[in-house]
KOLPAKE-787115 format. One line per 10 residues: number of its first residue (from 1); for each residue x, y, z of C-alpha. Coordinates in nm, 4 decimals. Example, Ala and Ser with C-alpha at 12.3 -4.5 7.8 and 13.67 -1.06 7.14 Angstrom:
2
1 = 1.2300/-0.4500/0.7800  1.3670/-0.1060/0.7140
//
This chain:
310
1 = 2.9035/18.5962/-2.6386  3.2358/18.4185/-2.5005  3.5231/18.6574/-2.4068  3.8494/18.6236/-2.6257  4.1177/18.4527/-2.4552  4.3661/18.6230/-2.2687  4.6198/18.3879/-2.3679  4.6137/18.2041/-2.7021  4.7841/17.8605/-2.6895  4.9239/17.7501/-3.0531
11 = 4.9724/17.3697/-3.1362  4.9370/17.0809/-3.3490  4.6513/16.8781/-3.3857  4.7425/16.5485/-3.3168  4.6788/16.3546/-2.9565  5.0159/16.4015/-2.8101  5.0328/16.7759/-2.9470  4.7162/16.8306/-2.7591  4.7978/16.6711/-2.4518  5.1353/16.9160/-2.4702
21 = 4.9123/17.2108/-2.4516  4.6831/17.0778/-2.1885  4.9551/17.0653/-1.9604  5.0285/17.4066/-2.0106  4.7659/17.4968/-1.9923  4.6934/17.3134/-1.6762  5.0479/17.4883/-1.5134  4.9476/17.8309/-1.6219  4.6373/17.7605/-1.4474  4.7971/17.6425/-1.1214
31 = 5.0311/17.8994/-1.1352  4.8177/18.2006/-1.1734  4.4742/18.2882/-0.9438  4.4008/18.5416/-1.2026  4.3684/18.3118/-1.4952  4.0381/18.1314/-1.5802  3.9327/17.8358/-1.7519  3.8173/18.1046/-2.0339  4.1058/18.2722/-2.0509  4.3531/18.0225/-2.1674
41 = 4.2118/17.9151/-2.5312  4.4234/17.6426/-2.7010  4.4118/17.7167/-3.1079  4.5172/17.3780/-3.3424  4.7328/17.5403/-3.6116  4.8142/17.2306/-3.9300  5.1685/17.2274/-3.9969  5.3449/17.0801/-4.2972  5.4844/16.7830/-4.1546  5.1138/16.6965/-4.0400
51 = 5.0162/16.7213/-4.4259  5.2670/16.4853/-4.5112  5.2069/16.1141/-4.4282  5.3333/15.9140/-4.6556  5.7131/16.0009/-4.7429  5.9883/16.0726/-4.5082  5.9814/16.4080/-4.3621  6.3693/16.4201/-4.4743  6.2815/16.4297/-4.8302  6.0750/16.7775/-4.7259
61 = 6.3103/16.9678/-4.5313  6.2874/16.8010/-4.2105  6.1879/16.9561/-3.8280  6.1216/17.2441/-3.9373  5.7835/17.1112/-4.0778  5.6172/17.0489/-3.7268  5.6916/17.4228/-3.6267  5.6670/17.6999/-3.9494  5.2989/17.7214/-3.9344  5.2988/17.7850/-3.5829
71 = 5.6248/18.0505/-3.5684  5.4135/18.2066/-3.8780  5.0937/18.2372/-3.6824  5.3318/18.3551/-3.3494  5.4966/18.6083/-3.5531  5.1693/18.7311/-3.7037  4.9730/18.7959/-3.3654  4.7374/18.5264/-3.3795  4.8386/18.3167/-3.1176  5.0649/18.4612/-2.8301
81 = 5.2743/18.1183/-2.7433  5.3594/17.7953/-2.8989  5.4128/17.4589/-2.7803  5.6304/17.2115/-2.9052  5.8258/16.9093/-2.8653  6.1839/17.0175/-2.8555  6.3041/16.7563/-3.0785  6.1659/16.8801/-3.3083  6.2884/17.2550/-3.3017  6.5375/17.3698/-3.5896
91 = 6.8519/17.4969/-3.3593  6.7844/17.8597/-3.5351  6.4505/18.0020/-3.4510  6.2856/18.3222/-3.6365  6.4512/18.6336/-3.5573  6.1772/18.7849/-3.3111  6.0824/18.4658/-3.1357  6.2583/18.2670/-2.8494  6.1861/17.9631/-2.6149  6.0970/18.1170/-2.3091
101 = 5.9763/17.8764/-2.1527  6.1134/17.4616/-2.0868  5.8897/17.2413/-1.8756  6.0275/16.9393/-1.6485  6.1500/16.6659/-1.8910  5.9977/16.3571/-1.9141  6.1223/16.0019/-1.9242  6.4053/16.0892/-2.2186  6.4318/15.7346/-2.3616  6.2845/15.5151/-2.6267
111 = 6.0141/15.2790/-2.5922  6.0427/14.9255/-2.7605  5.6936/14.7981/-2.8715  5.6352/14.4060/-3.0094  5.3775/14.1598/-2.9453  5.7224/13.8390/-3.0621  5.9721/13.9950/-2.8176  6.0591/14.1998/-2.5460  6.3707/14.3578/-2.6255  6.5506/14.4633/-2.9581
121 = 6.8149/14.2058/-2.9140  6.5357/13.9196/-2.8745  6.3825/13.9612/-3.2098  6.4180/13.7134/-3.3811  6.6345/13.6981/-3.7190  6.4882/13.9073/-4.0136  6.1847/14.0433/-3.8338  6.0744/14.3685/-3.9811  6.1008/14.6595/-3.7301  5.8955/14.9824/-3.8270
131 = 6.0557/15.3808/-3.8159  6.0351/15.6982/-4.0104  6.3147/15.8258/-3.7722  6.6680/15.8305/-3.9328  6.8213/15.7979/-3.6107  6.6468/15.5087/-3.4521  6.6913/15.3650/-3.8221  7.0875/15.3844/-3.8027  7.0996/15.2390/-3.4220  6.8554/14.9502/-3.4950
141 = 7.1250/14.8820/-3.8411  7.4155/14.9123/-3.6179  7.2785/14.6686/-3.3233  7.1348/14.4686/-3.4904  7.2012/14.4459/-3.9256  7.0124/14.1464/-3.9469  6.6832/14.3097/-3.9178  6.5116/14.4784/-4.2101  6.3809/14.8365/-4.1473  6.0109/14.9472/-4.3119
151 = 5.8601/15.3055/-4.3014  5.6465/15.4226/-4.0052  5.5080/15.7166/-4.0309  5.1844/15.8616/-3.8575  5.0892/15.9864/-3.4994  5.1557/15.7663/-3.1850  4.7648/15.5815/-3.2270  4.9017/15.5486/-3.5685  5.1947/15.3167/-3.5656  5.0694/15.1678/-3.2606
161 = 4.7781/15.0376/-3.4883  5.0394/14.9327/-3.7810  5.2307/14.7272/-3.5143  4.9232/14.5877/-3.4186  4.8256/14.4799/-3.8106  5.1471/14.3307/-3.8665  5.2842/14.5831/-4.0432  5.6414/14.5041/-3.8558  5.7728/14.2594/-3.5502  5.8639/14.5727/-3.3571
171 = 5.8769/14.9625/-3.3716  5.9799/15.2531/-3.1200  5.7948/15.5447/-2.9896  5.9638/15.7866/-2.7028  5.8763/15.6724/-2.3523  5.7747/16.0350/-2.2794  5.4667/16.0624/-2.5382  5.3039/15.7600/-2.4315  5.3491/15.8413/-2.0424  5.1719/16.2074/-2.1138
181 = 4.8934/16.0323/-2.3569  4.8302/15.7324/-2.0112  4.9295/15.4466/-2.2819  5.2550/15.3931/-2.0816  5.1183/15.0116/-2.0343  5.1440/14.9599/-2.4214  5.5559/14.9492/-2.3392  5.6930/14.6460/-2.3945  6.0149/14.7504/-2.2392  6.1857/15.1073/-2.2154
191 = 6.5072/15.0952/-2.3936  6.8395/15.1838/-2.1689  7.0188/15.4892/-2.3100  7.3179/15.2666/-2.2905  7.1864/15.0725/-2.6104  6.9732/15.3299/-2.7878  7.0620/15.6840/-2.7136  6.7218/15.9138/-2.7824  6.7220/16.1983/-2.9703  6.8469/16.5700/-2.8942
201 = 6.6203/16.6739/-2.6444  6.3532/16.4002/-2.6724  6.1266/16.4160/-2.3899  6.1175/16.8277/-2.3630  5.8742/17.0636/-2.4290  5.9751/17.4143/-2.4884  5.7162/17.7333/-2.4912  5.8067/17.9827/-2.7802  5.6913/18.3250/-2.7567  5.7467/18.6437/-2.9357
211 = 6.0449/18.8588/-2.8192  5.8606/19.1735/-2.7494  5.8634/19.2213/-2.3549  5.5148/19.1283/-2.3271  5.3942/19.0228/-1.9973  5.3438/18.6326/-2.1578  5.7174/18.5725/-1.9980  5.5692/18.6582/-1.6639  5.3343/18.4015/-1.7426  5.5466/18.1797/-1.8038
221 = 5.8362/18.2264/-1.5473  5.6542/18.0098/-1.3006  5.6658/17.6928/-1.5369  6.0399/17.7054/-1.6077  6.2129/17.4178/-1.5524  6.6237/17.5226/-1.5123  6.8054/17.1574/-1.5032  6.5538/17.0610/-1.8145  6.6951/17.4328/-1.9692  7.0846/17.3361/-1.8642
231 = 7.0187/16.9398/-2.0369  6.8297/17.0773/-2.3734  7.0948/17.3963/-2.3596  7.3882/17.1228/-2.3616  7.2352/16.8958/-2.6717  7.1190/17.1433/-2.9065  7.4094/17.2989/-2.8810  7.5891/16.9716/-2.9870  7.2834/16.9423/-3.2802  7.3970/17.3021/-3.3802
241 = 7.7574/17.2457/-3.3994  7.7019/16.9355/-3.6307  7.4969/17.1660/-3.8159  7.1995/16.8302/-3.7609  6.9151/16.8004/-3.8972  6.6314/16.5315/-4.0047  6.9201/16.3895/-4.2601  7.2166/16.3255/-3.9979  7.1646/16.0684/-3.7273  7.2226/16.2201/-3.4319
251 = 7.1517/16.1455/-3.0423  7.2166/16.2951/-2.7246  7.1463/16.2880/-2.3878  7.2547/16.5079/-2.0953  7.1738/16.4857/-1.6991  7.2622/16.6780/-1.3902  7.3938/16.4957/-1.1157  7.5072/16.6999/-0.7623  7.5427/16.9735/-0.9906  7.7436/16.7879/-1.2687
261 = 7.6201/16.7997/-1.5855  7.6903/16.4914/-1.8204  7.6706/16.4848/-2.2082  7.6618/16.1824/-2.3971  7.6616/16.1957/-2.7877  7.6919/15.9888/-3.0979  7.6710/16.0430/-3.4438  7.5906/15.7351/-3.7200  7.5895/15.6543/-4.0728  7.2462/15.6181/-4.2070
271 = 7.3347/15.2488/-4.2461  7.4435/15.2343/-3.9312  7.8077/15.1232/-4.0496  7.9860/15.3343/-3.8242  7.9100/15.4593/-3.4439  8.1448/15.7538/-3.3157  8.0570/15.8831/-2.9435  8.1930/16.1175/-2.6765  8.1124/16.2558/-2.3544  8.1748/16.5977/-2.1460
281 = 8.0794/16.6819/-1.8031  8.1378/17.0016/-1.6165  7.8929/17.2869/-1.4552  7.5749/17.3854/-1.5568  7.6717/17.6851/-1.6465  7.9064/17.5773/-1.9524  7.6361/17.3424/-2.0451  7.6235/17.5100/-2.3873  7.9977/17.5442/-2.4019  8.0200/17.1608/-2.3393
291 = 7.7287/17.0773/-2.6198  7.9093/17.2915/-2.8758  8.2595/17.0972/-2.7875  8.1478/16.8175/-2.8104  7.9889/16.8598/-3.1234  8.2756/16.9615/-3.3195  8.4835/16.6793/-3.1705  8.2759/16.4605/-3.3331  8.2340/16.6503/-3.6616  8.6167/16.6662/-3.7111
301 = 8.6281/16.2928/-3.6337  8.3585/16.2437/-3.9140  8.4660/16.4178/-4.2269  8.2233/16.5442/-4.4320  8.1889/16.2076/-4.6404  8.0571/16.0433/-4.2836  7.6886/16.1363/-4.3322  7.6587/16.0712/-4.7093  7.6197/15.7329/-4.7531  7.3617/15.5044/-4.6806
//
């Protein structure tokens, strides 16, 4: 009979999901001579926005979706850390739980993926590009209003095989999921953050755990990534001030340069009307001061009516 895990490893089910918790897994091994193959079990754990496939996950309650399954299980004992994809972590977390845990970001940006062109300004009049994401909707509407915008929903393999059928011209995927799943040569081109600005901390993963003191955070202590913490610190604090969630198009991106960290931000209508940005820089140690700053600048610039139509 198998020994029970030491550590129990809680994620989604789908490919990328998977390949998350491999590489934590992977890190705690490296990290620890005490840990063995055996004791690091990885537990799937369905989440509601894996039951939904055919709607928009804003209809639903958004983010939150991908993660209450998981915080449930956390909270109850069964598993004793969760990984996720930070973009898609509500700003408020369960009282009792906490990200402990950031690894180094991957490539933040979005991927552009089309067999007729290789850039979103090369597509061709009226093409049909494919998202379920309300942000990439509203930046695709703004550059580009020409183009009409159909529903992709589904895991990377997914949409990947709906571009393929014809489905749509064109659709996006983050640069970072295809890099960690070795598809990285299905890019077509990797969009600059100067013309498509990714989402709040798009590229992160973050390790939640229960606040309790147990000795997971010593665990997990080697793994932390600090100038990934500072960057994902800055832009969910922007996200909170807006008060953002899967209905408000949002994007932000932060880097640390010589110490410098730089926030970018933008807010659009969900028709992609209207574009307002800003940017902060300053230490790494106001990086949350900055996000939340910035984020109010730009809600008092909206109004309240700014994210209602569309």
């Amino acid at each position: 009979m198998n020994p029970q895990p030491t550590i129990r490893i809680g994620t989604r089910g789908s490919p990328l999901a998977l390949a998350q918790a491999e590489e934590v897994k992977s890190r705690l091994l490296a990290s620890h001579a005490d840990l063995t193959e055996a004791a690091v079990g990885i537990e799937i754990i369905r989440t509601s926005g894996d039951r939904i496939q055919d709607k928009p996950l804003k209809e639903f309650g958004g983010k939150g979706l991908f993660t209450k399954e998981i915080e449930e299980a956390l909270l109850a004992g069964q598993i004793d850390l969760a990984v996720h994809s930070m973009k898609d972590v509500p700003t408020e977390l369960p009282a009792g739980l906490g990200i402990a845990c950031l690894l180094p970001r991957e490539d933040p940006r979005d991927a552009f993926l089309s067999p007729v062109a290789d850039s979103l300004a090369a597509l061709p009049a009226g093409a049909m590009v494919g998202s379920s994401s309300l942000r990439r909707v509203a930046q695709v509407r703004h550059a580009r209003p020409d183009l009409e915008v159909v529903n992709f929903r589904g895991n990377v393999n997914t949409r990947m095989r709906k571009l393929a059928d014809g489905e749509a011209q064109a659709t996006f995927l983050a640069c970072a999921g295809l890099n960690r799943l070795g598809l990285a040569d299905r890019i077509t081109a990797a969009v600059p953050t100067e013309v498509m600005l990714p989402a709040v901390a798009q590229g992160a993963i973050g390790v939640e755990t229960r606040d309790d003191g147990s000795a997971i955070g010593d665990y997990l202590a080697p793994l932390h990534h600090q100038a990934t913490a500072h960057c994902v610190a800055a832009e969910r604090a922007l996200l909170a001030a807006l008060e953002g969630s899967c209905r408000t198009p949002i994007a932000a991106l932060a880097r640390i340069d010589d110490g410098v960290l730089a926030l970018r931000a933008q807010i659009l209508r969900p028709d992609g009307s209207e574009m307002l940005e800003t940017e902060r820089s300053g230490a790494v140690a106001d990086a949350a001061a900055m996000g939340r700053d910035a984020g109010e600048e730009l809600r008092r610039r909206a109004g309240p009516e700014f994210f209602q139509t569309g």
